[in-house]
N, C-alpha and C positions, 0 to 999 in steps of 0.2 A: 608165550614161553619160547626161549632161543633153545634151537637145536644145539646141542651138544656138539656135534662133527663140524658144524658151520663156524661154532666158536673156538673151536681149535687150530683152527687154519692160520699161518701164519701168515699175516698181509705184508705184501710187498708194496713199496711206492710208486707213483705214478711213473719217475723217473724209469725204477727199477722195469717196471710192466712197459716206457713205452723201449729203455734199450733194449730188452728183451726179444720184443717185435721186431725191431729194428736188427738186429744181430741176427736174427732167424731167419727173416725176407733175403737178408743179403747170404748168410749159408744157403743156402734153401735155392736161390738161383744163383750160386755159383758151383752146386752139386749139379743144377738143370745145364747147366754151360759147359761143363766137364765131360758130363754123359754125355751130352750133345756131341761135342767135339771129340772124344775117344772113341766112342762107337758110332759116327756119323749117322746119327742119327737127325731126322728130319722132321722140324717140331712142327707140329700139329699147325695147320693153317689158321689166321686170325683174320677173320673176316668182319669187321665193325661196321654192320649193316643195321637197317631198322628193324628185317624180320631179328635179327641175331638179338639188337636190343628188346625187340618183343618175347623171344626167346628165353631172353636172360632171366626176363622179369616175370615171366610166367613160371616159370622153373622156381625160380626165389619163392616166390608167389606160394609156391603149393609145397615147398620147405618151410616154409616160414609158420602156416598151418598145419600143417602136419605138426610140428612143432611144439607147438601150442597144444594140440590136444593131447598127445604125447603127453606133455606137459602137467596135463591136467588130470589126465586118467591113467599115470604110471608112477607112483609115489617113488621109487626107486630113481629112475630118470629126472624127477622133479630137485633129487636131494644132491644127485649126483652133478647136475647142470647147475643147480644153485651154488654146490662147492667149486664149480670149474668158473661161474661168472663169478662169486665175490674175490676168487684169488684175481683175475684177471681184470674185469670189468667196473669192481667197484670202487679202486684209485682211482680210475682216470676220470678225466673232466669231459665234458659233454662233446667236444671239439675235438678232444682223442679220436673219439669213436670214429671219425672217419680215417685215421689210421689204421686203426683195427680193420677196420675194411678194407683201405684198401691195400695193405703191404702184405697178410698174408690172404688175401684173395688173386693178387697177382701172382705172386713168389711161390705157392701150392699150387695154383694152378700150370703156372709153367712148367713146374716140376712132374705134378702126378696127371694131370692131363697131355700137357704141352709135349713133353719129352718121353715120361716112364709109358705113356699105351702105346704110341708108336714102336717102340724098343722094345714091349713086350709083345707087339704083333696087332696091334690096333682090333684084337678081338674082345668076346665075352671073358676069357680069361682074362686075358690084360686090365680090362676095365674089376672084375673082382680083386684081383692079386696087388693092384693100385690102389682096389676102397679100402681092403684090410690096410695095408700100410700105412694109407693116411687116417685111419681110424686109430691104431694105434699112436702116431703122432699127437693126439690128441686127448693120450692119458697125461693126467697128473696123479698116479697111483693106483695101487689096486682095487678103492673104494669107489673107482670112477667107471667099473666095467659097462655101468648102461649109457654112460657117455662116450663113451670108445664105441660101445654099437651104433648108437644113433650115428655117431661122426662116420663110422664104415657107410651105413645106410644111405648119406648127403651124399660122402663120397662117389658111390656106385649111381646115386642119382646126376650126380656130374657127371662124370665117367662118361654114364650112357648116353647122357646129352650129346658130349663130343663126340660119340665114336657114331651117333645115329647123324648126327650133321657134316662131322668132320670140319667145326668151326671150333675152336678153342676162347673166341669172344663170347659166344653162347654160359658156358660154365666159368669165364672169367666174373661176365658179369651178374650172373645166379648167384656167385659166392660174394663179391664184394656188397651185395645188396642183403644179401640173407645174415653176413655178419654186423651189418650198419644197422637192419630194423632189428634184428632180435638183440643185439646189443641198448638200443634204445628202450625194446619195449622192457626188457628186462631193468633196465634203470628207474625207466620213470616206475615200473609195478614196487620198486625197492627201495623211491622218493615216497613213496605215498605216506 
């Protein structure tokens, strides 16, 4: 039986979803380069080490599952992430998917880790007042609110990555990973 709200959703094309992407990465760091440069602010160190890549993937690693069970034990979250990946995830072609990773894993991160926690004081505030906002970024409507928390949720799990290493490779690479496998897994679960 098709859900009702699923089949309502109007699909955009590939094209549409990957300009999309693409127009956002580049608004998204040219708002981090702005901020940067008017309030000299001093972005977040990037240090592409092994621990950082260990880091990264461990972080991913335990989003990624968390995720999933979420997933499975929250029918609201399940219906809400279903309507956020068919608008977005189920035009594009398997090869997309590493755009999706990585243009706004880089582009959000420079922005809400890289620039916005130092600027807001590189503390626990800073890393909340940065998850709400990139949580919010993350609605497509009012019927999306358990996907706006979860994404506050990733957010604050980044966030604290950064502000506990002060490496911004750390959550650079937790987020282009966590959007490549849950993009994936969410495909192939949507081939079957």
């Amino acid at each position: 039986m098709t859900d009702p709200k699923l089949s309502d959703i109007e699909s955009l094309t590939r094209e549409q979803i990957l300009v999309v992407i693409g127009v956002t990465a580049v608004i998204l760091l040219i708002i981090a380069k702005v901020w940067q440069k008017v309030w000299s602010v001093i972005l977040l160190d990037v240090q592409l080490t092994f621990n950082a890549i260990l880091g990264g993937l461990g972080v991913a690693g335990g989003i990624i599952v968390t995720s999933s069970i979420i997933y499975h034990l929250w029918p609201a979250y399940r219906q809400s992430a279903d309507i956020y990946f068919k608008l977005i995830i189920r035009p594009l072609m398997w090869l997309d998917l590493i755009w999706l990773g990585l243009l706004p894993g880089l582009s959000e991160e420079l922005l809400f880790r890289g620039v916005m926690l130092p600027a807001l004081g590189l503390n626990l505030l800073a890393v909340i007042l940065s998850s709400v906002i990139f949580g919010m970024l993350h609605s497509s409507g009012m019927q999306q609110w358990p996907y706006v928390i979860w994404a506050t949720i990733v957010g604050f799990v980044l966030g604290y990555s950064a502000l506990l290493t002060g490496n911004l490779a750390i959550p650079i690479i937790a987020h282009i990973m966590t959007n490549l496998v849950s993009s994936y897994l969410w495909k192939i679960s949507k081939s079957v």
